[in-house]
Every structure is written in structure tokens, then in C-alpha cells.
MMTF fields as JSON, N, C-alpha, C and O atoms, coordinates in Angstrom:
{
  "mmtfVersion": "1.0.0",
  "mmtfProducer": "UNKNOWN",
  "numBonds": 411,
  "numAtoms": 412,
  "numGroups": 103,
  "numChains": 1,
  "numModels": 1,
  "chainsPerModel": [1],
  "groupsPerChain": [103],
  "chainIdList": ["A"],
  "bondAtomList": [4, 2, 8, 6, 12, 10, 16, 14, 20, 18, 24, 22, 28, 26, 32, 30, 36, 34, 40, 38, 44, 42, 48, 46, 52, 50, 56, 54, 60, 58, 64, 62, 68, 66, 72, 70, 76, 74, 80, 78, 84, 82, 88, 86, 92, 90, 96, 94, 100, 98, 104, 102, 108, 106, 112, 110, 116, 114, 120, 118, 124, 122, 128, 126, 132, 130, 136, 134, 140, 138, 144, 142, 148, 146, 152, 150, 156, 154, 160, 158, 164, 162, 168, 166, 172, 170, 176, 174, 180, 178, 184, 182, 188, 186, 192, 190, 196, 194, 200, 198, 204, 202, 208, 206, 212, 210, 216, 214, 220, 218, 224, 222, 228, 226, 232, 230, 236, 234, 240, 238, 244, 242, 248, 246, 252, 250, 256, 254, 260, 258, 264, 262, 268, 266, 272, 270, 276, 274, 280, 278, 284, 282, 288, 286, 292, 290, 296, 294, 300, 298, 304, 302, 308, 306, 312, 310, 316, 314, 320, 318, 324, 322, 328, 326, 332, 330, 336, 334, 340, 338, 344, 342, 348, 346, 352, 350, 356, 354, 360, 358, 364, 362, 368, 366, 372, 370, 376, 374, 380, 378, 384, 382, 388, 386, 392, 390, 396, 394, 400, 398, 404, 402, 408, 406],
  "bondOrderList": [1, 1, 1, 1, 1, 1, 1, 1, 1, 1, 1, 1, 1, 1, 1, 1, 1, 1, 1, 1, 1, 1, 1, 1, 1, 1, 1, 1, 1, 1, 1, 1, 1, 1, 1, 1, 1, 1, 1, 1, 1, 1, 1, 1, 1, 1, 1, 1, 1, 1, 1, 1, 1, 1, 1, 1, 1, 1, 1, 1, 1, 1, 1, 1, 1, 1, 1, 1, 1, 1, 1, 1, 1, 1, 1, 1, 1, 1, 1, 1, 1, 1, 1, 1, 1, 1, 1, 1, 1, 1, 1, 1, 1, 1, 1, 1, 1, 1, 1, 1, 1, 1],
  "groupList": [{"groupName": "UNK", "atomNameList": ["N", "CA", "C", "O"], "elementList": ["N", "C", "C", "O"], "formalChargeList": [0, 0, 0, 0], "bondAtomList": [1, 0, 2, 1, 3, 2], "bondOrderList": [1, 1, 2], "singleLetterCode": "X", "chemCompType": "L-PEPTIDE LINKING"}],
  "groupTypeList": [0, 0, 0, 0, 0, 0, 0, 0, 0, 0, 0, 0, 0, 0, 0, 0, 0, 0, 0, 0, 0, 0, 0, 0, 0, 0, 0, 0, 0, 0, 0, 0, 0, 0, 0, 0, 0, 0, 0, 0, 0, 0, 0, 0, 0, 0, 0, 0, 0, 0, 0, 0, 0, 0, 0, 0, 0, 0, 0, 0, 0, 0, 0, 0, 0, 0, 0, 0, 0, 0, 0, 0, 0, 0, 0, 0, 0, 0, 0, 0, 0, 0, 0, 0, 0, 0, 0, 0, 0, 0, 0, 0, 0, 0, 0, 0, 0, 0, 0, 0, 0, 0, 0],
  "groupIdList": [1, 2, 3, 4, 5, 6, 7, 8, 9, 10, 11, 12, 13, 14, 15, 16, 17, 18, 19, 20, 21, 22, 23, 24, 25, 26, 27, 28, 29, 30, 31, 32, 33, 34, 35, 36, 37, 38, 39, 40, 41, 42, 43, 44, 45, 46, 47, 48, 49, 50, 51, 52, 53, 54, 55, 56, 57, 58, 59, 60, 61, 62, 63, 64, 65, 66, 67, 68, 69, 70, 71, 72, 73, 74, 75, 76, 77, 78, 79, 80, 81, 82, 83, 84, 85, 86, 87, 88, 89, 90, 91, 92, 93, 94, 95, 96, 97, 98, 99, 100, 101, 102, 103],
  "secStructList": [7, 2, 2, 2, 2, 2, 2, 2, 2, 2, 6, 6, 7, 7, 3, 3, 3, 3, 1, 1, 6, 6, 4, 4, 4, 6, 7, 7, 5, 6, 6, 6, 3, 3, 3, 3, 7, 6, 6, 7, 6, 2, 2, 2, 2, 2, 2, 2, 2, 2, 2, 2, 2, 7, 2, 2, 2, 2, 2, 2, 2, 2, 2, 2, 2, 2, 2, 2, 2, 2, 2, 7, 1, 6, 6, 2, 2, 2, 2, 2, 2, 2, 2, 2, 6, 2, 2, 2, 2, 2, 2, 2, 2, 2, 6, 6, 7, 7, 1, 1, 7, 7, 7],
  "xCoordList": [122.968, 121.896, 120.544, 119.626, 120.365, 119.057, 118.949, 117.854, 119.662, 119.314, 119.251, 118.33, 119.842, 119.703, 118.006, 117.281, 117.939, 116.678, 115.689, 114.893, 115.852, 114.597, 114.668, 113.587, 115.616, 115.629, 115.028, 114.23, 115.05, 114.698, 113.289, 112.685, 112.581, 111.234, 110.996, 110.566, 111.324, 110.688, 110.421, 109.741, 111.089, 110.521, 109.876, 109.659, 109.695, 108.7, 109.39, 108.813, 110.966, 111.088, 110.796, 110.417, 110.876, 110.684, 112.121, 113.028, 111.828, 112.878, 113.148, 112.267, 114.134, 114.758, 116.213, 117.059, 116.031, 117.39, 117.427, 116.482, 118.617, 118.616, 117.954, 117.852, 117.66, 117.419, 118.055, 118.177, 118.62, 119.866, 119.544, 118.935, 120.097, 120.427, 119.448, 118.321, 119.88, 119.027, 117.644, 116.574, 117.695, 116.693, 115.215, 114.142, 115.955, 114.835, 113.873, 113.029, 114.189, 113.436, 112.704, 111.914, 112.905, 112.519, 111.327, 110.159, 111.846, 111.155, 110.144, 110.645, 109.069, 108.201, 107.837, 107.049, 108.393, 108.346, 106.635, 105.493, 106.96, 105.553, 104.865, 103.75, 105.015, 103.881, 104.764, 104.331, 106.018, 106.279, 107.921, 108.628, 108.31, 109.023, 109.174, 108.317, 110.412, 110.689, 112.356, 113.261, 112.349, 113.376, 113.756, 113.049, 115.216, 115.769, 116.673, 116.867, 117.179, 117.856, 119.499, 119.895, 120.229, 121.345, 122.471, 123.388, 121.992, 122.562, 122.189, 122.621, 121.081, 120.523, 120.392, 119.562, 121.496, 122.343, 120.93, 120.764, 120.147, 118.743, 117.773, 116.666, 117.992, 116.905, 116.233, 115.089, 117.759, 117.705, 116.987, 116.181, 117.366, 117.109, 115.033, 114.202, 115.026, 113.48, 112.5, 111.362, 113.072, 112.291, 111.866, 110.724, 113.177, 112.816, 112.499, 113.697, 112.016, 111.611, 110.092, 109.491, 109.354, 108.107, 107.734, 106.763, 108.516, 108.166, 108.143, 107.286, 108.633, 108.917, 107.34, 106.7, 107.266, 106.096, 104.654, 103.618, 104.658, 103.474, 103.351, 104.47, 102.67, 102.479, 101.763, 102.159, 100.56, 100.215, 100.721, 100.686, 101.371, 102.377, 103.345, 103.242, 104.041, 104.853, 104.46, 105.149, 103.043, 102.541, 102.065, 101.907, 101.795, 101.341, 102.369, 102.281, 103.509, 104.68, 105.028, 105.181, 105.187, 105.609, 104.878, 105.62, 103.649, 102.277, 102.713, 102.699, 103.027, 102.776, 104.666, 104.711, 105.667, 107.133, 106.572, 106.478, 106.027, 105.877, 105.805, 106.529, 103.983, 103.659, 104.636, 105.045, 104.775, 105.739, 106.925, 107.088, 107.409, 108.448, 108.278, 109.134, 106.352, 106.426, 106.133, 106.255, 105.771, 106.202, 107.251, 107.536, 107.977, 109.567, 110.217, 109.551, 111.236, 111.56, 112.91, 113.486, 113.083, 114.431, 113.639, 113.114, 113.204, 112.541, 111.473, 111.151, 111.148, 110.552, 111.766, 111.734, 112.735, 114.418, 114.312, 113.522, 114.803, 115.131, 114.085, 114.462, 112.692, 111.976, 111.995, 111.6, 112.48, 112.257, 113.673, 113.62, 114.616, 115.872, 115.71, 116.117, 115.232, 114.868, 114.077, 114.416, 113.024, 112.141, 113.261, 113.406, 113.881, 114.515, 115.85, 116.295, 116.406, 117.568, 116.952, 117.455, 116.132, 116.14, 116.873, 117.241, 117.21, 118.463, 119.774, 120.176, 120.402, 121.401, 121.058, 121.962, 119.833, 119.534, 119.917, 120.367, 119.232, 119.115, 120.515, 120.742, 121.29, 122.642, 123.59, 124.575, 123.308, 123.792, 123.396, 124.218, 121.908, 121.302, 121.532, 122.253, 121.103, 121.459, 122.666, 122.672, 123.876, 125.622, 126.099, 127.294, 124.994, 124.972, 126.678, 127.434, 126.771, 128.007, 127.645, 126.683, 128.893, 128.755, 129.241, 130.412, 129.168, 129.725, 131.612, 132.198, 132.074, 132.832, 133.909, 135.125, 133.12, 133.776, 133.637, 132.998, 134.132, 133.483, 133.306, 133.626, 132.892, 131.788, 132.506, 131.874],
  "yCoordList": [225.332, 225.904, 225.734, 226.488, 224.795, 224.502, 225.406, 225.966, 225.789, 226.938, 227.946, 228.564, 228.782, 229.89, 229.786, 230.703, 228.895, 229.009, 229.443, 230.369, 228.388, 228.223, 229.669, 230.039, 230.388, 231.765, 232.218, 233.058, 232.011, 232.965, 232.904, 233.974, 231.775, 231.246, 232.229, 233.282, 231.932, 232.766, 234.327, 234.999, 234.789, 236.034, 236.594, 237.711, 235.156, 235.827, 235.943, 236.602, 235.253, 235.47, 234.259, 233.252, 234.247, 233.049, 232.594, 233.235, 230.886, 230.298, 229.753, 229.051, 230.001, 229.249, 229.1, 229.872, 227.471, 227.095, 225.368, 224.871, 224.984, 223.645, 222.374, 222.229, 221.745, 219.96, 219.231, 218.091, 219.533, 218.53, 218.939, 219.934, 217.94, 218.233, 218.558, 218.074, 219.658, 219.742, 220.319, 220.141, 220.896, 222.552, 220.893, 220.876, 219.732, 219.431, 218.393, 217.563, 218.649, 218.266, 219.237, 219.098, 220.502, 221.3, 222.15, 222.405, 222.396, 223.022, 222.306, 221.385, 222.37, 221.589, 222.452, 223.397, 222.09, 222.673, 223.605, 223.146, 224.539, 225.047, 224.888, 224.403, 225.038, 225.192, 226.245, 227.295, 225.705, 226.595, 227.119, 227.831, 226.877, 227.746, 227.129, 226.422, 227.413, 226.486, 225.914, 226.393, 225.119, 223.973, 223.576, 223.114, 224.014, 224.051, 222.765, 222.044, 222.718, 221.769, 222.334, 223.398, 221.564, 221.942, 222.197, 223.007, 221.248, 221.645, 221.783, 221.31, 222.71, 223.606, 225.248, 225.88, 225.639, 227.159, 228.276, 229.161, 228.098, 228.896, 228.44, 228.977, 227.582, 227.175, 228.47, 228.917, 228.899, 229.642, 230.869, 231.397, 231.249, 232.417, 232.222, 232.64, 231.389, 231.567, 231.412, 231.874, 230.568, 230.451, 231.956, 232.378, 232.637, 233.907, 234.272, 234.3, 234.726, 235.003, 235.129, 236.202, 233.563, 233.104, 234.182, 234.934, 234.166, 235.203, 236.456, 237.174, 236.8, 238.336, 238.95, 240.001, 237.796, 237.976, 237.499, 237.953, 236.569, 236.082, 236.661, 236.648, 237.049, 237.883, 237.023, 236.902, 236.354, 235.28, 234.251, 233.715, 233.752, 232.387, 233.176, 232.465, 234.181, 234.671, 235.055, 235.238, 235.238, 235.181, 234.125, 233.981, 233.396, 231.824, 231.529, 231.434, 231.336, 230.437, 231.284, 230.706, 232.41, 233.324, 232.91, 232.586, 232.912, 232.645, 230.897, 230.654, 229.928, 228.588, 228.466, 227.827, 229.076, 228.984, 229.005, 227.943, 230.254, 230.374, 229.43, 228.993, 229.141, 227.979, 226.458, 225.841, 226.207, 224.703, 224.792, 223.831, 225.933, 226.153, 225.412, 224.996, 225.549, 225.469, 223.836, 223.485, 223.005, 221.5, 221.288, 220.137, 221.853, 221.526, 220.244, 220.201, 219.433, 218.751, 219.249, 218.897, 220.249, 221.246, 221.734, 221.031, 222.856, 223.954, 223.003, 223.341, 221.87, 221.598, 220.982, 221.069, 220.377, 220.141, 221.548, 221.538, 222.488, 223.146, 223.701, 224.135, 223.808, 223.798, 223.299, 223.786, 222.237, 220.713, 221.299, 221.413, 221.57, 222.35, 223.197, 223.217, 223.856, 225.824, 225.069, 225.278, 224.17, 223.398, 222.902, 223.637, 221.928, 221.495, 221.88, 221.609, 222.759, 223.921, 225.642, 226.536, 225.801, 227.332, 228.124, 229.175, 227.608, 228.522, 228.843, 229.99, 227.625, 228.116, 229.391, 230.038, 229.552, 230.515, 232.402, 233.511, 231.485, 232.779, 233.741, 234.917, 232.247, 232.719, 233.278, 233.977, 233.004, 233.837, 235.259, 236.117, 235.518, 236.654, 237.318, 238.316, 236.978, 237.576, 238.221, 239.307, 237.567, 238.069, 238.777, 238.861, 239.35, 239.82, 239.469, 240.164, 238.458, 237.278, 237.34, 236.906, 238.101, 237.951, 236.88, 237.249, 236.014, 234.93, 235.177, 235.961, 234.633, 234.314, 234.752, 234.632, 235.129, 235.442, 234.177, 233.269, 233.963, 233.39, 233.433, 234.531, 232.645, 232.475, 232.91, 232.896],
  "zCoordList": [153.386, 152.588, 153.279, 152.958, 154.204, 154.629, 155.729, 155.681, 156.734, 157.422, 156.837, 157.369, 155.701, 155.487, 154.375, 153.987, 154.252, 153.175, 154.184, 154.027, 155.669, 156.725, 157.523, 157.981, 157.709, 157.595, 156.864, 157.28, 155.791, 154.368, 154.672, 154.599, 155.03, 155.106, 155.735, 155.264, 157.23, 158.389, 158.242, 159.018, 157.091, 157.392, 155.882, 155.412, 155.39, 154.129, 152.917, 152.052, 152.516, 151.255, 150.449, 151.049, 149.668, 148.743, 148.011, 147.479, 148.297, 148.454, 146.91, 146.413, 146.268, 144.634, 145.338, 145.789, 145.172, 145.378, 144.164, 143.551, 144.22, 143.218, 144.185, 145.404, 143.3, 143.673, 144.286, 143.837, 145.364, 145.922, 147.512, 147.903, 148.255, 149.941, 150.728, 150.617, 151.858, 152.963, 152.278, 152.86, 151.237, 150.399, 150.571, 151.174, 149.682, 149.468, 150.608, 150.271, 151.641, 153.012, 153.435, 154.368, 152.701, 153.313, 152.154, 152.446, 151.137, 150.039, 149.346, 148.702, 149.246, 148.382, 146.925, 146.964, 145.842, 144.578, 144.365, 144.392, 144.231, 143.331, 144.918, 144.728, 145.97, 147.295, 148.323, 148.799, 148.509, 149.705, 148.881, 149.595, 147.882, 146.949, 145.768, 145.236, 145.273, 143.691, 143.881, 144.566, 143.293, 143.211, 141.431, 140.535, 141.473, 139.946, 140.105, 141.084, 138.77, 138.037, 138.307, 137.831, 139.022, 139.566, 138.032, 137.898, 137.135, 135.878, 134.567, 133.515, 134.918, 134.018, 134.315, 134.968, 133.602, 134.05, 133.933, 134.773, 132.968, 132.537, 133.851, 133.815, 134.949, 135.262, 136.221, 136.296, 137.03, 138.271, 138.065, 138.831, 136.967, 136.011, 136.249, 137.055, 135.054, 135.308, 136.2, 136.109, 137.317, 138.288, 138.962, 139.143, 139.278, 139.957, 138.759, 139.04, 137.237, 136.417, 136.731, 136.69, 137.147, 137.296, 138.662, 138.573, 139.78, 140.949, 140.488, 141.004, 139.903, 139.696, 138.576, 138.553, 137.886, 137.005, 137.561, 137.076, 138.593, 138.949, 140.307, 140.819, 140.923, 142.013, 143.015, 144.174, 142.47, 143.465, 143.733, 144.841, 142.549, 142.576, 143.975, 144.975, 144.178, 145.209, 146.304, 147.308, 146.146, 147.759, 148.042, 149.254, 147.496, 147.718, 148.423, 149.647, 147.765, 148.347, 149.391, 150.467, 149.387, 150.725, 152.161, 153.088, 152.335, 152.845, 153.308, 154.515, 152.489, 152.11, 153.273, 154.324, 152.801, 153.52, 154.626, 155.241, 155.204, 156.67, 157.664, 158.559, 156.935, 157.676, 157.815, 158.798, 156.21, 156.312, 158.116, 158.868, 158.28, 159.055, 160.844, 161.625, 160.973, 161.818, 162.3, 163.474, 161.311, 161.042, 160.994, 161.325, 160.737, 160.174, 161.45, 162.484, 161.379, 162.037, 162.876, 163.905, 161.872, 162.56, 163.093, 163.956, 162.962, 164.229, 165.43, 166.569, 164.746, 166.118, 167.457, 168.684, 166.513, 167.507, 168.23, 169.174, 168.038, 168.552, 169.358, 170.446, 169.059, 170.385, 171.457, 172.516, 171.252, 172.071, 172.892, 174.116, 172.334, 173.235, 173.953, 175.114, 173.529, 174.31, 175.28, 176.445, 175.096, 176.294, 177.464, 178.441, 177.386, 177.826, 178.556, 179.671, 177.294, 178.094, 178.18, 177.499, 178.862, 178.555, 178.995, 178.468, 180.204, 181.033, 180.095, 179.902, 179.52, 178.51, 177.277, 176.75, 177.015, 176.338, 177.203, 176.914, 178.548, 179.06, 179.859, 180.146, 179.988, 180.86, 179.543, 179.782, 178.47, 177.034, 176.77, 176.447, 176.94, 176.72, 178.033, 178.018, 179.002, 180.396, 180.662, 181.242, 180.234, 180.354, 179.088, 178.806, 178.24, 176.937, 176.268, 175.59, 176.675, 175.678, 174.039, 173.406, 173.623, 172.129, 171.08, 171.003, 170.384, 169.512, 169.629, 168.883, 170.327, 170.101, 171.78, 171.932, 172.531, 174.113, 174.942, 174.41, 176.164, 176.619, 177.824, 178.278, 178.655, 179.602, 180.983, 182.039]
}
């Protein structure tokens, strides 16, 4: 769930996911998305309720995801990789190798 949210970030959606795991290292309630009650069945519901009705509350957090992303402790790992290995990036893209061929 925590990569696909930090996806979700990067390109601007706004993140409602529950209170538990990777979401909440990453999500800060009411700033960079919203965070429900894993067992409260109404919760999921209103949160995107609150986006759908509040327009700045959803660009706030849209605006607010972005940025969090680029603190993030994941994406800065993986900078720190691409730094360190770039060639493996490039001998992937270079031999236009698709998921699941290999080398």
C-alpha cells in the first residue's frame, strides 16, 4: 500500500487510505491526505465525501502529497541508488529489457 499511495502522490491524487502500516509513515492526516478508521465501514466513505465537497481541502492535500514525496525516506533510498548504481538503470533502459526477460 505504501508504494502505490507514493505513486498516487507523485502525480497529484489524493491519498484516503486506513490507519495502519506503511500509509502512516507516509500520510499525514488532514495535510498531505486523509487517514480512516480501519474499522469504521462509514469512514472511507466520508473522507472522499470531504474531497469531493471541499475543493481546497483537495488541493491543499494534492499540492501538500507532492511535496511530502520529496522528503520521503523511500524516495530519497532510491535516489541514493540511481546515484550510486546508474548504470544498472541504464543497461535496463538501453537493452529495452522488459519485466520479466532476461539479461
Amino acid at each position: 500500500m505504501g508504494l502505490t499511495a507514493m505513486e498516487a502522490m507523485a502525480v497529484g491524487v489524493a491519498v484516503v487510505g486506513p490507519i495502519c502500516g506503511e500509509l502512516m509513515e507516509i500520510v499525514r492526516h488532514g495535510h498531505n491526505g486523509l487517514l480512516v478508521d480501519t474499522h469504521d465501514e462509514g469512514a472511507m466513505l466520508s473522507a472522499v465525501s470531504r474531497l469531493v465537497n471541499d475543493r481546497m481541502l483537495l488541493e491543499r492535500i494534492q499540492a501538500n502529497a507532492f511535496e511530502a514525496l520529496a522528503y520521503s525516506p523511500v524516495v530519497s533510498a532510491f535516489k541514493i541508488l540511481d546515484c550510486l548504481f546508474p548504470r544498472a538503470n541504464q543497461d535496463v533502459e538501453g537493452r529495452g529489457l522488459q519485466s520479466g526477460q532476461d539479461a
